[in-house]
HTML snippet that shows the backbone in 3Dmol.js (N, CA, C, O; Angstrom):
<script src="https://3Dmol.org/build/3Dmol-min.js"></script>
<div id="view" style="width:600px;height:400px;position:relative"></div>
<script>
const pdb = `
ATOM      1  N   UNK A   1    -142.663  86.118  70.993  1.00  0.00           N
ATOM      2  CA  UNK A   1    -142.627  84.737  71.390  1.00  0.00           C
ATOM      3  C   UNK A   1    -141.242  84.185  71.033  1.00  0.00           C
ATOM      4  O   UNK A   1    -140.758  84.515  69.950  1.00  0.00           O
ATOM      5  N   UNK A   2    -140.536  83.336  71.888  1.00  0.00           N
ATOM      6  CA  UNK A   2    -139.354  82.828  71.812  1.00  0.00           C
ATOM      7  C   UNK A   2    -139.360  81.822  70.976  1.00  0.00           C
ATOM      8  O   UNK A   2    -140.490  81.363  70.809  1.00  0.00           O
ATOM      9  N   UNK A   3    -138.440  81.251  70.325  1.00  0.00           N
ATOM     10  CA  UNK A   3    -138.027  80.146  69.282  1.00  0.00           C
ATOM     11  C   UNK A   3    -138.486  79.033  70.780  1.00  0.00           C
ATOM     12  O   UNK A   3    -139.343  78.202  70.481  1.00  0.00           O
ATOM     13  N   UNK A   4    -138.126  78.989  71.882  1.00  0.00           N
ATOM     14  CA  UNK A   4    -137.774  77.845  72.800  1.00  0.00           C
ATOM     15  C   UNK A   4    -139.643  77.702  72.890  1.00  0.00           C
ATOM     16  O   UNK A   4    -140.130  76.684  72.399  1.00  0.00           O
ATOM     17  N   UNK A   5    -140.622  78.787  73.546  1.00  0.00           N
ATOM     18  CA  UNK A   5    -141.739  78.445  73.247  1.00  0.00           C
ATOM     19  C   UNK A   5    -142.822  77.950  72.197  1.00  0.00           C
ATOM     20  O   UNK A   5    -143.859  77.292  72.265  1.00  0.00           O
ATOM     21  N   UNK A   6    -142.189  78.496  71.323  1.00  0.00           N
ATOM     22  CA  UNK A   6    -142.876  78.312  69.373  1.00  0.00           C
ATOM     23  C   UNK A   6    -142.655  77.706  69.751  1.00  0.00           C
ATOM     24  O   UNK A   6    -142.803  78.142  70.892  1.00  0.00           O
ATOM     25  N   UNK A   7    -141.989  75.865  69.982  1.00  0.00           N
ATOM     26  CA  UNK A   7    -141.293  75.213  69.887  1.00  0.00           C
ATOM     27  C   UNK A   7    -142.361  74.004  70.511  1.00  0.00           C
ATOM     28  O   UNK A   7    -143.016  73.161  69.897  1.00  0.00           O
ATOM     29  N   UNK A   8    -142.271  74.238  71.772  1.00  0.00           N
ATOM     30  CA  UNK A   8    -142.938  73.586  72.650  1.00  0.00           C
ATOM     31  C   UNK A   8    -144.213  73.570  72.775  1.00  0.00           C
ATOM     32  O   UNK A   8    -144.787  72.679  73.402  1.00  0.00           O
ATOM     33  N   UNK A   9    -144.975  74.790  72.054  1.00  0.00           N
ATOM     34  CA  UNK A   9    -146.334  74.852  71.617  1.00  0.00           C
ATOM     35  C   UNK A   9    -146.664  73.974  70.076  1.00  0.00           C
ATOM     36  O   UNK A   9    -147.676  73.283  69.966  1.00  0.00           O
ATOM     37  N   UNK A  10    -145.603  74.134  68.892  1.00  0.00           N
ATOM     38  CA  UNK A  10    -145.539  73.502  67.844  1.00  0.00           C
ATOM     39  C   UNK A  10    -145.305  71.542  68.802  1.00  0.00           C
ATOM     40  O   UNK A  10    -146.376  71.006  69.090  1.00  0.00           O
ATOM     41  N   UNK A  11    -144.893  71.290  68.916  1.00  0.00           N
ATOM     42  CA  UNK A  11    -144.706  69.673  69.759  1.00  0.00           C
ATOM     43  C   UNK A  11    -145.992  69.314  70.400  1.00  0.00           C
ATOM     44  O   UNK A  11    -146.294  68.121  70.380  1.00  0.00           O
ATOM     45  N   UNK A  12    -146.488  69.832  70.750  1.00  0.00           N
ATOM     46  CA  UNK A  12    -147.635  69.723  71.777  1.00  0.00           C
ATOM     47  C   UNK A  12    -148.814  69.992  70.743  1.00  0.00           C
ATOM     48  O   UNK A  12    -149.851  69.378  70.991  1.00  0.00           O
ATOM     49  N   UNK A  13    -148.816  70.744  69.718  1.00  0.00           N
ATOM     50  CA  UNK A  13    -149.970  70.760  68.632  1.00  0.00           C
ATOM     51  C   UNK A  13    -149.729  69.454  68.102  1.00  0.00           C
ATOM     52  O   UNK A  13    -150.664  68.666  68.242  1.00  0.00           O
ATOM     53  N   UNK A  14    -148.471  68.941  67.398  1.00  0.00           N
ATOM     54  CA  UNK A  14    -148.736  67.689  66.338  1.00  0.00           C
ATOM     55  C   UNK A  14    -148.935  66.715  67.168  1.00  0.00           C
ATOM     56  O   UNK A  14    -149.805  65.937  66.776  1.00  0.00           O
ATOM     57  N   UNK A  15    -148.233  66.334  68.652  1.00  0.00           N
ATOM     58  CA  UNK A  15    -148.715  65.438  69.639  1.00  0.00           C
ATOM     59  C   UNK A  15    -150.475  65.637  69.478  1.00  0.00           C
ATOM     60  O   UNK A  15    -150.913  64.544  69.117  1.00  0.00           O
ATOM     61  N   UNK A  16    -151.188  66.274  69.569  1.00  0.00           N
ATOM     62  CA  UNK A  16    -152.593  66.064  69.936  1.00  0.00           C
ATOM     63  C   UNK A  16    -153.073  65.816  68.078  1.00  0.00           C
ATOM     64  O   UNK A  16    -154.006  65.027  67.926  1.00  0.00           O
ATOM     65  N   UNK A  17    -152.573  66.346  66.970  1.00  0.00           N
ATOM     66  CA  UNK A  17    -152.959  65.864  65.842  1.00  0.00           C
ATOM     67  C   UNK A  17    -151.949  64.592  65.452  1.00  0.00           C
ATOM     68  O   UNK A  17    -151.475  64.627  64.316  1.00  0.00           O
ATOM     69  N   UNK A  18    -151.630  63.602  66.216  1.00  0.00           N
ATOM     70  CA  UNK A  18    -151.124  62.622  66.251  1.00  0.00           C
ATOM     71  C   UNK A  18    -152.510  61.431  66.975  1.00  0.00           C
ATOM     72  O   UNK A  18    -153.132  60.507  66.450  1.00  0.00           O
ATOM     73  N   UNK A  19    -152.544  61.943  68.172  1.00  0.00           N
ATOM     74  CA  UNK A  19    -153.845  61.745  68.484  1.00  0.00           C
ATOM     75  C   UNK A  19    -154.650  61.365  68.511  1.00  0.00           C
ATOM     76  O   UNK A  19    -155.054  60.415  69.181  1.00  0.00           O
ATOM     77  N   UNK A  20    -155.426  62.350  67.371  1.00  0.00           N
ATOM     78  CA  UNK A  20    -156.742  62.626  66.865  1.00  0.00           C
ATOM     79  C   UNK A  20    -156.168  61.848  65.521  1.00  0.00           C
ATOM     80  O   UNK A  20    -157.252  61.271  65.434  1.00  0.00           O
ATOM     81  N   UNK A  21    -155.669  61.491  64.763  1.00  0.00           N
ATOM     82  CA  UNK A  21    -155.016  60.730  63.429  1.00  0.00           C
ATOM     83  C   UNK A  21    -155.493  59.349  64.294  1.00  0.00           C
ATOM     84  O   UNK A  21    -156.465  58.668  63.968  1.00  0.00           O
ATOM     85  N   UNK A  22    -154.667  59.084  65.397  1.00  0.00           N
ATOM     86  CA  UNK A  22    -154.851  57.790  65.877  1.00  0.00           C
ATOM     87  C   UNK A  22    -156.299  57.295  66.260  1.00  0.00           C
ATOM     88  O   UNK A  22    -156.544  56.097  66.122  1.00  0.00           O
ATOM     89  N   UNK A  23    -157.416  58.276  66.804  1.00  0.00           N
ATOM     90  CA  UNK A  23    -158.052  57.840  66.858  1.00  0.00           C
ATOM     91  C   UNK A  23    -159.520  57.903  66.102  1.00  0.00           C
ATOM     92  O   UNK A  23    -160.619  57.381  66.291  1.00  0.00           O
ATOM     93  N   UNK A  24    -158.921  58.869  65.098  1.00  0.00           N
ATOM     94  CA  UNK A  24    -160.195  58.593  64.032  1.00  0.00           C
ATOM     95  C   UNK A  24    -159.800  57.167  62.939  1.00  0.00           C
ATOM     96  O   UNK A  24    -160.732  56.502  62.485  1.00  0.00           O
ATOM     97  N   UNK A  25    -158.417  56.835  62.618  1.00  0.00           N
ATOM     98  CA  UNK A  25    -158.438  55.834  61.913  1.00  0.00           C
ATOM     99  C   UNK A  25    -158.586  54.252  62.794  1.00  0.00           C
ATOM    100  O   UNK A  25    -158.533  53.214  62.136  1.00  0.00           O
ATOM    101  N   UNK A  26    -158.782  54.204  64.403  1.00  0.00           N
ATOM    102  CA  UNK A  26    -159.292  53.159  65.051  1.00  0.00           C
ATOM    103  C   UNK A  26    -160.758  53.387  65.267  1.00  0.00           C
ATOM    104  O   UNK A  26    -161.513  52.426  65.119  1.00  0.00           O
ATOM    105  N   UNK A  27    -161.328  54.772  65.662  1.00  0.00           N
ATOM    106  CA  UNK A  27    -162.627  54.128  65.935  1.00  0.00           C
ATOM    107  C   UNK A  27    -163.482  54.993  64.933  1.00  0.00           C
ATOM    108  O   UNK A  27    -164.537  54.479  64.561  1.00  0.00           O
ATOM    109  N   UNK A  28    -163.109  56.439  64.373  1.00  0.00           N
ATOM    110  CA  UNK A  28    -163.883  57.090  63.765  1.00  0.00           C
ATOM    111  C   UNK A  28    -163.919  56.967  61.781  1.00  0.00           C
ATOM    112  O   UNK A  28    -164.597  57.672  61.034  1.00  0.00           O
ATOM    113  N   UNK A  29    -163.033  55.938  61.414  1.00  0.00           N
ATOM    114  CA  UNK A  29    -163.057  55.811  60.035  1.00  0.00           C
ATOM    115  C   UNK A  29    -164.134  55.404  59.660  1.00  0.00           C
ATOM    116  O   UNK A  29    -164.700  54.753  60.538  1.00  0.00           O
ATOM    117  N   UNK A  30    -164.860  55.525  58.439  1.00  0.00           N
ATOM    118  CA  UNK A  30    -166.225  54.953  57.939  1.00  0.00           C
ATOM    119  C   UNK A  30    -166.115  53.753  57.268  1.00  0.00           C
ATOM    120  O   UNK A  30    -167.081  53.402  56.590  1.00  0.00           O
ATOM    121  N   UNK A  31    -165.096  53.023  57.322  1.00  0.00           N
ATOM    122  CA  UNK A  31    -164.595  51.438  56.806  1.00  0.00           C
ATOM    123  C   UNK A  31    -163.064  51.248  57.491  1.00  0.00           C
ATOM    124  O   UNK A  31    -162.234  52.121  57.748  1.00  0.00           O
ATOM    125  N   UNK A  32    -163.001  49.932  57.673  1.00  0.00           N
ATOM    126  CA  UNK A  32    -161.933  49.932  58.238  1.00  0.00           C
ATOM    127  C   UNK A  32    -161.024  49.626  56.759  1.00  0.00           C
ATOM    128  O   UNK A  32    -161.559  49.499  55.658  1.00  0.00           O
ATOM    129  N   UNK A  33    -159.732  49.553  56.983  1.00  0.00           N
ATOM    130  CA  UNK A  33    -158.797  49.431  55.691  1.00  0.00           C
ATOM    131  C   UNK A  33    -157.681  48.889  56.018  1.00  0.00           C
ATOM    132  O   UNK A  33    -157.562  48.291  57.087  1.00  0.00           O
ATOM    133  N   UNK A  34    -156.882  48.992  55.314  1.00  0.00           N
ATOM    134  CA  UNK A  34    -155.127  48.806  55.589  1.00  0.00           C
ATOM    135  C   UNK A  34    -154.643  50.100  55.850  1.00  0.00           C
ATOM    136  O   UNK A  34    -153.763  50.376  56.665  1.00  0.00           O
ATOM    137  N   UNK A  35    -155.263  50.896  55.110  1.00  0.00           N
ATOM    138  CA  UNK A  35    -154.375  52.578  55.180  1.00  0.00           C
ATOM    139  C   UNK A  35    -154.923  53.042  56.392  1.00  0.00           C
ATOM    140  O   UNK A  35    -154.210  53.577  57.240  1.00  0.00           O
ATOM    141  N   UNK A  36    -156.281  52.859  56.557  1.00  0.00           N
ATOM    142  CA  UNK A  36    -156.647  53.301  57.943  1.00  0.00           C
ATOM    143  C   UNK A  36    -155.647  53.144  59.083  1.00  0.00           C
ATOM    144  O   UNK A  36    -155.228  54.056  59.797  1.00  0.00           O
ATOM    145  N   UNK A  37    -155.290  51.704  59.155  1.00  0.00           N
ATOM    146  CA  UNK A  37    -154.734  50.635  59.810  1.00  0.00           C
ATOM    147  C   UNK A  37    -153.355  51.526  60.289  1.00  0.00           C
ATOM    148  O   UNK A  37    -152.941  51.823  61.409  1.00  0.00           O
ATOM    149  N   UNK A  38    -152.887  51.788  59.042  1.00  0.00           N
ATOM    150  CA  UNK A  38    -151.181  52.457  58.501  1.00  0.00           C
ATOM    151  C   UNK A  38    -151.344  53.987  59.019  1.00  0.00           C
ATOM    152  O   UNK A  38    -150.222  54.337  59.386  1.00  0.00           O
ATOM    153  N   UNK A  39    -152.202  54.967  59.188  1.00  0.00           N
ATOM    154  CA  UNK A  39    -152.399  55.846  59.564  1.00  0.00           C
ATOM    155  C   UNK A  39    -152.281  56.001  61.500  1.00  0.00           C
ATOM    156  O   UNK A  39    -151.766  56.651  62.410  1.00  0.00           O
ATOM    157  N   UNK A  40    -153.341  54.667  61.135  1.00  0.00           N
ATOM    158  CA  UNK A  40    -153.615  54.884  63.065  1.00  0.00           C
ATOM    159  C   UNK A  40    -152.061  54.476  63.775  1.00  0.00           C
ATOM    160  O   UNK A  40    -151.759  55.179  64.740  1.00  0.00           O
ATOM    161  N   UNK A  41    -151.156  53.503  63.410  1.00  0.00           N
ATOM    162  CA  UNK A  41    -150.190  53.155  63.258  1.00  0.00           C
ATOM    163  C   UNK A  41    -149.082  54.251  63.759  1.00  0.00           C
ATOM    164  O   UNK A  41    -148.444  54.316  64.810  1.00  0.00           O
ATOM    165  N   UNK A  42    -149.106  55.286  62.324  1.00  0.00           N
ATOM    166  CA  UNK A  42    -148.476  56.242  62.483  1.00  0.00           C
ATOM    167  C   UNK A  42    -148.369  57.056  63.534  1.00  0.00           C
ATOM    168  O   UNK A  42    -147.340  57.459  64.075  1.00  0.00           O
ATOM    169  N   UNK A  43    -149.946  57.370  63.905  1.00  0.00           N
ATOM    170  CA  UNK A  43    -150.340  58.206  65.060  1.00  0.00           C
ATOM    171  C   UNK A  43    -149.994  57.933  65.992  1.00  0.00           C
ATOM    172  O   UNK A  43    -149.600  58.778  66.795  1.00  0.00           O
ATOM    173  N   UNK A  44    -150.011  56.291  66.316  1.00  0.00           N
ATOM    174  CA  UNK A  44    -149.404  55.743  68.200  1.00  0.00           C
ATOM    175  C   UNK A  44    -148.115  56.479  67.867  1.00  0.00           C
ATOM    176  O   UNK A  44    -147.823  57.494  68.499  1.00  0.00           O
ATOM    177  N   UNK A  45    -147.288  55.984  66.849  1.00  0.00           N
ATOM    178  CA  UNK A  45    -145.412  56.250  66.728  1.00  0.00           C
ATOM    179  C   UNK A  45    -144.953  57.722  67.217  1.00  0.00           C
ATOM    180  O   UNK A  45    -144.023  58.115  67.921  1.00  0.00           O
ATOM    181  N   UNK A  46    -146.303  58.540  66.348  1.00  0.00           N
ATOM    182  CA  UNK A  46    -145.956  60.450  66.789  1.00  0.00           C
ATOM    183  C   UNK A  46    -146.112  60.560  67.853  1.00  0.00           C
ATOM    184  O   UNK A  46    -145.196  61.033  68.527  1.00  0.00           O
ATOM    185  N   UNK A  47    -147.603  60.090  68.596  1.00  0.00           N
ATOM    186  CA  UNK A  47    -148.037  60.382  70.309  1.00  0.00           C
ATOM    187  C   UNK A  47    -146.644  59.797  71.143  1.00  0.00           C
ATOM    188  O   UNK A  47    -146.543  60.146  72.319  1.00  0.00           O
ATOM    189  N   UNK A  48    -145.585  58.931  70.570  1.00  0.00           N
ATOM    190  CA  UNK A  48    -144.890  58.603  71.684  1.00  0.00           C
ATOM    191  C   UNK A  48    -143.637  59.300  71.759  1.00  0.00           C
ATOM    192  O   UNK A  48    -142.996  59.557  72.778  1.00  0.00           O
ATOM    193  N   UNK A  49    -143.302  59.634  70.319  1.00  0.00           N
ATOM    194  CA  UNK A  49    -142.072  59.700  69.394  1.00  0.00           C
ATOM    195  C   UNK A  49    -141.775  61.526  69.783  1.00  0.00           C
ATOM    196  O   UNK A  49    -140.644  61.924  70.062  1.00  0.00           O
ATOM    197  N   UNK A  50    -143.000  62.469  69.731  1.00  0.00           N
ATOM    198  CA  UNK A  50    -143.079  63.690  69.959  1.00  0.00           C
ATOM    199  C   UNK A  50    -142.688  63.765  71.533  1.00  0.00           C
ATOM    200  O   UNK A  50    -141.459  63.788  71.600  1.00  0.00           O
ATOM    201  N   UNK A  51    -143.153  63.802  72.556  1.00  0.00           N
ATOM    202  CA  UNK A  51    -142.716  63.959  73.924  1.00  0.00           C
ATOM    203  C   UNK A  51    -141.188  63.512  74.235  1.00  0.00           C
ATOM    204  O   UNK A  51    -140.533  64.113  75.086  1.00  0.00           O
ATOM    205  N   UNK A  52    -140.767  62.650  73.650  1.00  0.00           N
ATOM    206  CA  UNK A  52    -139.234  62.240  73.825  1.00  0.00           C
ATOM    207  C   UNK A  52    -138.639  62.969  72.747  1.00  0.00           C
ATOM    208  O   UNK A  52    -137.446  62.681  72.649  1.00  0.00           O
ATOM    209  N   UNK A  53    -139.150  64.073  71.633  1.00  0.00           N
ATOM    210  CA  UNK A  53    -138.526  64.782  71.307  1.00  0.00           C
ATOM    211  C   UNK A  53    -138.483  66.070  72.124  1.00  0.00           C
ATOM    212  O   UNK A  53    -137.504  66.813  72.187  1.00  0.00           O
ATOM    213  N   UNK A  54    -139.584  66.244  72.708  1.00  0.00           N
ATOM    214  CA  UNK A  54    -139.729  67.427  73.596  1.00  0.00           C
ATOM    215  C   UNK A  54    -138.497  67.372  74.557  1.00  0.00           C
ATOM    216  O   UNK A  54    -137.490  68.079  74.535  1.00  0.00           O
ATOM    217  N   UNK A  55    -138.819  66.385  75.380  1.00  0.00           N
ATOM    218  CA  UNK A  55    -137.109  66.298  76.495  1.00  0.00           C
ATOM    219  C   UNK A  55    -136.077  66.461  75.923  1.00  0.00           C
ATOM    220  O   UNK A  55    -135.170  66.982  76.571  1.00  0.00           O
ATOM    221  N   UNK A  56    -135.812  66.055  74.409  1.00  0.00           N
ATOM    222  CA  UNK A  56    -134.258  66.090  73.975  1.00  0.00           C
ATOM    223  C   UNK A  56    -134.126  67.603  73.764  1.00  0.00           C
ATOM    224  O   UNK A  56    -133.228  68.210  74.347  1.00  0.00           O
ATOM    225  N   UNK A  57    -135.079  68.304  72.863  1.00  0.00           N
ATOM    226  CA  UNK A  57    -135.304  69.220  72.801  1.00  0.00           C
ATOM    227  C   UNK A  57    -134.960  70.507  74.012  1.00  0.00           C
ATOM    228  O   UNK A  57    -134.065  71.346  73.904  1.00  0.00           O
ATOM    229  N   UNK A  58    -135.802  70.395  74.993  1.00  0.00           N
ATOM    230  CA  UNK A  58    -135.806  71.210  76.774  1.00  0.00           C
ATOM    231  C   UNK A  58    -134.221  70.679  76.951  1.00  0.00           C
ATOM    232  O   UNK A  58    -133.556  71.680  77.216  1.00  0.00           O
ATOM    233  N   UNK A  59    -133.479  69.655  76.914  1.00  0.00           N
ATOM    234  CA  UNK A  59    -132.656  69.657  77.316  1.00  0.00           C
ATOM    235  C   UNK A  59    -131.469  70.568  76.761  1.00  0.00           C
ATOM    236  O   UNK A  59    -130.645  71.363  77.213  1.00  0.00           O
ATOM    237  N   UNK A  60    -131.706  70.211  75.964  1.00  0.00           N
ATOM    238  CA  UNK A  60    -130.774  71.034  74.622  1.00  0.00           C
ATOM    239  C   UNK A  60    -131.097  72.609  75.223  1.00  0.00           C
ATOM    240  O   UNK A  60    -130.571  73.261  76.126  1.00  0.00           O
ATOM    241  N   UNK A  61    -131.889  72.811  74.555  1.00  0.00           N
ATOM    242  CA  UNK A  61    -132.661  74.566  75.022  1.00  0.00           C
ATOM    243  C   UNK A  61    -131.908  74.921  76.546  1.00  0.00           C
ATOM    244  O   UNK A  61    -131.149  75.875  76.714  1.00  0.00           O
ATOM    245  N   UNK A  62    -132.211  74.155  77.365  1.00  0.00           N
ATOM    246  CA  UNK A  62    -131.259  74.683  78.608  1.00  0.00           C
ATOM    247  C   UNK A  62    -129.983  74.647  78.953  1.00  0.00           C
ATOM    248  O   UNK A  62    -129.534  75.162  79.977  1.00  0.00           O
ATOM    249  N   UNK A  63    -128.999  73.716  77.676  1.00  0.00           N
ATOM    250  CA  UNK A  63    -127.838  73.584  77.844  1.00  0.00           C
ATOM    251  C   UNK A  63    -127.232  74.974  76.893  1.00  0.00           C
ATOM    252  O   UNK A  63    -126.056  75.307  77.045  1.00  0.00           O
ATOM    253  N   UNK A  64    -127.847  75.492  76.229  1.00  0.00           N
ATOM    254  CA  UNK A  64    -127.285  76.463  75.220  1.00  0.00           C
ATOM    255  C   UNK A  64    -128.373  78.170  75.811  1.00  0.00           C
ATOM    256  O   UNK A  64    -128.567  79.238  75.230  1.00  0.00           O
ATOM    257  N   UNK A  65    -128.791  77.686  77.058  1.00  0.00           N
ATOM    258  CA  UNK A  65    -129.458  78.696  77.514  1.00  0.00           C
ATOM    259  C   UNK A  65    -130.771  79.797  76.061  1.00  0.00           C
ATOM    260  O   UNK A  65    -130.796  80.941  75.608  1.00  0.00           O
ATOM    261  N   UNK A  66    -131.531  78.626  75.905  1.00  0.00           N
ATOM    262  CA  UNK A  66    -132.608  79.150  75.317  1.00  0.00           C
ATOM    263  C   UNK A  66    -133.584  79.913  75.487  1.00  0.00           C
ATOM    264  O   UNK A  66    -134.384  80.106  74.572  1.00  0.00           O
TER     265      UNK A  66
END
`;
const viewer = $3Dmol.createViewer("view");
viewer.addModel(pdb, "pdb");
viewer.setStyle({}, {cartoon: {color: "spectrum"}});
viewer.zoomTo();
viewer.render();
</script>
């Protein structure tokens, strides 16, 4: 397996445990909280923050022929 695929399979795993973070601390927590709050938080930032690392990433990878 290539560093360029590890890569894009690793991005695409924490994107979906970004997710699943986001949506157990909105609908699946057993009390709501502040940390809950701060968690689910986190999770929107990764779900958006990961895919625009992916493009910088693919871009890169094809400029240095990955």
């Amino acid at each position: 397996m290539s560093l360029r695929s590890f890569h894009i399979i690793f991005i695409t795993v924490c994107t979906l445990l970004c997710a699943f973070l986001a949506v157990w601390s909105f609908v699946l927590a057993p009390e709501p909280s502040a940390m809950a709050t701060a968690f689910g938080v986190v999770g929107i930032v990764g779900m958006l923050l990961m895919p625009l690392y992916a493009v910088a990433f693919l871009k890169k990878a094809a400029k240095l022929h990955l």
